[in-house]
N, C-alpha and C positions, 0 to 999 in steps of 0.2 A: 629839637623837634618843634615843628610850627603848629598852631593851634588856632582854628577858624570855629568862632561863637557864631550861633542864628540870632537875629535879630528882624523884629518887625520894622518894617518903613511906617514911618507916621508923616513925612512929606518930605515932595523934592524939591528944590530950587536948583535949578541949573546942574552940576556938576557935585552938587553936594544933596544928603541925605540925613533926615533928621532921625535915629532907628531908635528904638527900644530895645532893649534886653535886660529881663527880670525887673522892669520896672523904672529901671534909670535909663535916660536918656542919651543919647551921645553923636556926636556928628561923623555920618560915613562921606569918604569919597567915593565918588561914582566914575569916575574914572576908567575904572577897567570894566563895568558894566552898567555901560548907559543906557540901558532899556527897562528901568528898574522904576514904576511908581508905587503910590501910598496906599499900601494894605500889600506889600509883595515881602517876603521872609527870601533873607541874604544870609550868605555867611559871611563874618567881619572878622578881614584876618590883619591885624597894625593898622586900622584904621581904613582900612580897605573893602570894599563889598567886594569879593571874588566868584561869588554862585550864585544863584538866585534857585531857592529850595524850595518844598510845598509845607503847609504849613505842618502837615503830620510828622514828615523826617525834622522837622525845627522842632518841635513837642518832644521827640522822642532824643534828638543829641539834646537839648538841655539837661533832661533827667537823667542821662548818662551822664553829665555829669557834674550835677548834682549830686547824684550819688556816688559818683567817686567822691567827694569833698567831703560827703558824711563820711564813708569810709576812711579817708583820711585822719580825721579827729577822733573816730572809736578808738 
């Protein structure tokens, strides 16, 4: 099973994306969605930006799961 995190863009340079999730930072390629600037929520699947989502459904898959994870550890 494959599994795509949202993540905020905080800047582009060329072909590459600098994204936020949960805080930590991480470098996207843009590659398969080059119409992506800073302040736009992706979802990052292997280092990949493959959607470009609104910030609500990013808010709402986080805490999905997030709460799986607590779940988990009960």
């Amino acid at each position: 099973m494959c599994l795509a995190i949202p993540a905020k863009v905080i800047s582009v340079e060329g072909f590459s994306a600098l994204v936020s999730i949960e805080e930590v930072e991480y470098t996207a390629s843009l590659l398969l969605l080059p119409d992506v600037e800073a302040g736009d929520y992706i979802m990052l699947h292997a280092g990949f930006a493959i959607e470009k989502v609104d910030p609500e459904y990013a808010a709402e898959t986080m805490q999905l799961l997030v709460d799986m994870e607590k779940g988990r550890r009960e």
